[in-house]
C-alpha positions, 0 to 999 in steps of 0.5 A, a space after each residue: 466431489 471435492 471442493 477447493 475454496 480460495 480466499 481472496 481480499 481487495 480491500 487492503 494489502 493485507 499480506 503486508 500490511 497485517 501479517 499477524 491478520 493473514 497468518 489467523 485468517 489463514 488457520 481459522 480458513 485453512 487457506 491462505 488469503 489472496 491479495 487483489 487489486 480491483 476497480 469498478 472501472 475494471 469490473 474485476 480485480 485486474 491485480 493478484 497473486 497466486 497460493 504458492 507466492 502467498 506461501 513463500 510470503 511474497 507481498 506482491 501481485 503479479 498482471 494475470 489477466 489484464 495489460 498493464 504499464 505504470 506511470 511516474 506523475 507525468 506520464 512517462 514509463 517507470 523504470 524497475 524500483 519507483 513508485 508509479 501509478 498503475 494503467 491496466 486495459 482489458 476488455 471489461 473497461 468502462 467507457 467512462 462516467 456517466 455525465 462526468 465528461 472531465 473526471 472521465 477524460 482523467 481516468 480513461 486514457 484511451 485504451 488504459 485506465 488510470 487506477 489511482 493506485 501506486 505500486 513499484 515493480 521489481 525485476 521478477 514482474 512483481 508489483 508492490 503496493 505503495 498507496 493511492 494516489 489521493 492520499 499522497 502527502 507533499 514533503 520538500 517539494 516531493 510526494 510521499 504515501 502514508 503507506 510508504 512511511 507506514 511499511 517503513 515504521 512496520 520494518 522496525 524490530 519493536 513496532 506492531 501496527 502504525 497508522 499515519 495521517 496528514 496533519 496541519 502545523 502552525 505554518 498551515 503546512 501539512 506533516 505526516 505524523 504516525 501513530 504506533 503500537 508497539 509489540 508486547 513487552 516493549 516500553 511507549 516512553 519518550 526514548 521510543 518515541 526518538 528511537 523511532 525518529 532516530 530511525 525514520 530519519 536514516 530512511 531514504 527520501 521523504 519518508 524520513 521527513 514525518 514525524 513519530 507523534 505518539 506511541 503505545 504499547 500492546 499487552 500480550 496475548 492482544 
């Protein structure tokens, strides 16, 4: 009898967020790694691609076994291409929280479940993770994720990891700042440093408010 073994991972997106990750785990396992989207309220992840999507490098999941719709801030249908929070029903859902009538009301509409994740979806149907929603950042008047401002440093020929946080300035306002690493061979001095702010700044919307706080170079072979 021959046994198929799949790997799945519903922590992070890693297909997109560690490539270098998912390429090792994929030869230490000889299967690709799967990404899914779970909730306690949901029992299971209501969010996956398949081997085949993973093999072509796709880094999104498509709704298999659960409806689904996705939400701006207030409540209306996002259109193909915004960032929208994910609603998904099924007949696994929670009824709600045990003695947390308030938190239950916010979470459990009707039939849907707000899951607290951001995604955009494209015209193929597929869902791109774009951050939670608790951990959104507020730039000139708008929300921004520290994943997006991440994706978009990551996009960037010389970086090989970034990590953001939400920090206070002076004014007591708080600024996205990104740490990176650089890939090997590539210098963390200051000149990077503004090439990545430089480039930052031709992004679109608020991503490019954040600012590049420090960066480091990576010996090669780590």
């Amino acid at each position: 009898m021959t046994m198929r073994c799949r790997c799945a991972c519903a922590s992070r997106p890693v297909i997109r967020s560690r490539p270098a990750c998912s390429a090792a785990s994929r030869k230490k396992l000889g299967t690709p790694v799967l990404n899914g989207f779970s909730a306690t309220e949901m029992l299971h992840i209501y969010l996956s691609n398949t081997p085949a999507e993973t093999a072509e490098g796709r880094w999104a999941s498509r709704c298999r076994a659960s409806a689904s719709g996705w939400w701006t801030s207030r409540m209306s249908t996002c259109p193909d291409g915004n960032v929208g929070t994910l609603l998904v029903n099924g007949p696994t859902a929670a009824l709600g929280y045990w003695n947390q009538r308030q938190q239950s009301r916010d979470v459990f509409l009707g039939p849907w479940v707000k899951t607290g994740d951001r995604f955009w979806r494209d015209t193929e149907g597929f869902y791109h993770y774009a951050g939670r929603c608790d951990d959104l950042i507020k730039i000139s008047g708008q929300f921004v994720s520290p994943a997006e401002i991440a994706s978009a440093l990551q996009a960037h020929d010389a970086v090989a990891e970034v990590s953001v946080i939400g920090a206070p300035e002076e004014e007591g306002l708080i600024r996205p700042k990104a740490l990176v690493v650089l890939k090997p061979n590539e210098t963390p001095d200051e000149a990077m440093q503004q090439r990545l702010m430089a480039y930052l700044a031709r992004q679109p919307g608020p991503v490019q408010a954040a600012q590049v706080a420090g960066v480091r170079g990576r010996a090669a072979g780590q």
